[in-house]
C-alpha angles and dihedrals in degrees: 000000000000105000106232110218099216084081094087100053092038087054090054098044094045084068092052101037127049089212128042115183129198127208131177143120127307108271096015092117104260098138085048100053095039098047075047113061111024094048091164104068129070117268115223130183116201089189086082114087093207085065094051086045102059090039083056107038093044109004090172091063094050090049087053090057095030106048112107140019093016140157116216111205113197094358109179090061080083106044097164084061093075092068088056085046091047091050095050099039079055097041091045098032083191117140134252092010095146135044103187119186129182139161098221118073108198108042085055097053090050091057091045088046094056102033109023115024113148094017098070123084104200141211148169127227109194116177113279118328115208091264095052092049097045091055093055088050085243108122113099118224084233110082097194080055087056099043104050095045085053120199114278112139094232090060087067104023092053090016093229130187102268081213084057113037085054104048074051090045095061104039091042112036116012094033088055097040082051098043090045082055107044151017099263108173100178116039088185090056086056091048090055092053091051095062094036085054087044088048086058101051108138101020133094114273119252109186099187096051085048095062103042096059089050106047103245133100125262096261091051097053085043091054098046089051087059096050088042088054096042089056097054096247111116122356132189136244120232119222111228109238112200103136097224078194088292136111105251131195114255100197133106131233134222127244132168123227099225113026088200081076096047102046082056088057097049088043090242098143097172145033096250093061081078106063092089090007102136089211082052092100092033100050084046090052084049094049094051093041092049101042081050091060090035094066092034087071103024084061089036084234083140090212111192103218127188128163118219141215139164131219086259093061098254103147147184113192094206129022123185123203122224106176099295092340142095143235106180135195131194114201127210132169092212124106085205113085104210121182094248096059082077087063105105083034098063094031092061096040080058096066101032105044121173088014102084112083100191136350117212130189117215115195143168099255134089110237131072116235130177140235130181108268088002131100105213112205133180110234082250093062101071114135148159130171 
């Protein structure tokens, strides 16, 4: 069992809040940790149309046997059910009554929205963050090993065929959330616009050129990107926009949650694939980005990360917020440090002063080193808490 680091803070807001919900992904080991680790409420999975059946056909009877210490699975499959949660939670007023999960995102906000705001403590479970890995002895010292096997739960509790439990992945579980959401008349035609978004990680987003290549028009590609995003699969990256007397670039770029997904898409099976690979830096700048936010909201530090770049080329990959300060990271795929790696870095400390906090340098070797004024970290070494 991997222990998942979310638990603690779930312990502690399940004392101050009478429902805790759990979004994330599909497959990213949401039923496990929950069945888990709170062994002392019902399970109840609202996939299974028996379930919703019973709820319909005598929901007084359901409630009978539901009301209290209870896990929602799926939760936002029964969305009449969170009127009968918001009248018990007010009636109780007893703690840490509920635990609701859903893949979707935003059809279970909605219902939270409309039925449970304020009375809902929330949280995100991704696939393995680095912690998580590391203290299951999991994480492997390659990181193009690492990157290309990607972090879903199944790949090291069943020990599946990455090559495999994606090709799965998409058919099962993202083609259906997408077809249940809307109208896709030509799953080929999806397909097509997941590799093309994979075949962009890293760069700014140009949603016109998207959906030319890949024969829709510019609202359906947009559309397809939200659902994408609301179903945890890829998310963007906001530029900061604070001017520093400089013209700055305004557009986002694309990530993908989990690389492993993205190196399918691109055909990429093995680490080695990597080595003159041209995604190589890319997918590298994808693993560190994602495992950043990964950890943000495994350990609920709600980061606010941007990247930034000016009309004149000057870059930071990752900017943290800090009130009105900074902490800054520079990523690069190489195992050699070389001084112009610290470019963006210094160019940046050079407009904002006093305001960085800190600079790091992630890179893809093992071992920590040290510059005057720079934090140097193995790709391995990322952490927040």
């Amino acid at each position: 069992m991997v222990e998942r680091v979310i638990l603690k803070e779930m312990l502690y807001l399940m004392e101050k809040y009478p429902v805790v919900a759990v979004t994330g992904p599909r497959q990213s080991g949401k039923t496990t940790f929950l069945k888990e680790s709170f062994p002392n409420f019902k399970y109840v999975s609202l996939e299974d149309p028996r379930v919703r059946n019973f709820f319909n056909s005598d929901p007084t009877g359901f409630w009978n046997i539901y009301s209290e210490k209870v896990i929602f699975d799926e939760a936002q499959r029964l969305p009449e059910l969170f009127s009968y949660i918001q009248n018990a939670v007010d009636e109780s007023g007893k703690m840490g009554q509920f635990i609701l999960s859903g893949s979707q995102n935003f059809q279970l906000l909605e219902n939270i929205t409309q039925s449970l705001a304020g009375r809902v403590a929330l949280f995100k479970l991704f696939p393995f963050d680095f912690t998580e890995m590391k203290s299951a002895g999991l994480l492997s010292d390659n990181f193009e090993d690492c990157l290309v096997r990607g972090f879903y739960p199944a790949l090291f509790s069943r020990d599946l065929d990455s090559g495999r439990f994606y090709a799965n992945y998409i058919q099962t579980y993202v083609e259906r959330d997408i077809v249940s959401i809307v109208n896709v008349r030509d799953l080929k035609q999806f397909r097509m616009f997941l590799r093309l978004c994979a075949g962009r990680i890293g760069q700014l987003l140009n949603l016109n050129s998207l959906a030319n290549e890949c024969g829709i028009s510019q609202p359906t590609a947009k559309s397809w990107l939200n659902i994408l995003e609301a179903s945890y699969i890829i998310f963007q990256l906001t530029p900061y926009h604070k001017n520093f007397n400089k013209r700055v670039v305004k557009t986002p770029k694309l990530y993908f949650y989990d690389t492993g997904l993205a190196c399918h898409l691109l055909n990429i099976k093995k680490g080695s694939d990597l080595i003159l690979n041209p995604y190589k830096g890319n997918l590298f700048e994808n693993l560190i980005i994602a495992e950043s936010q990964k950890q943000s909201d495994h350990n609920s530090l709600n980061k606010e990360f941007y990247f930034w770049r000016d009309s004149n080329g000057h870059e930071v990959d990752l900017v943290s917020m800090i009130g009105l300060q900074y902490d800054i990271y520079e990523i690069k795929s190489s195992k050699t440090i070389l001084s112009d790696h610290f470019a963006g870095l210094k160019h940046f400390k050079e407009l904002a002063q006093e305001d960085v906090l800190s600079s790091t340098l992630y890179y893809a070797g093992n071992e920590n080193a040290n510059r005057t004024n720079y934090i140097i970290k193995p790709w391995n070494q990322i952490g927040f808490s």
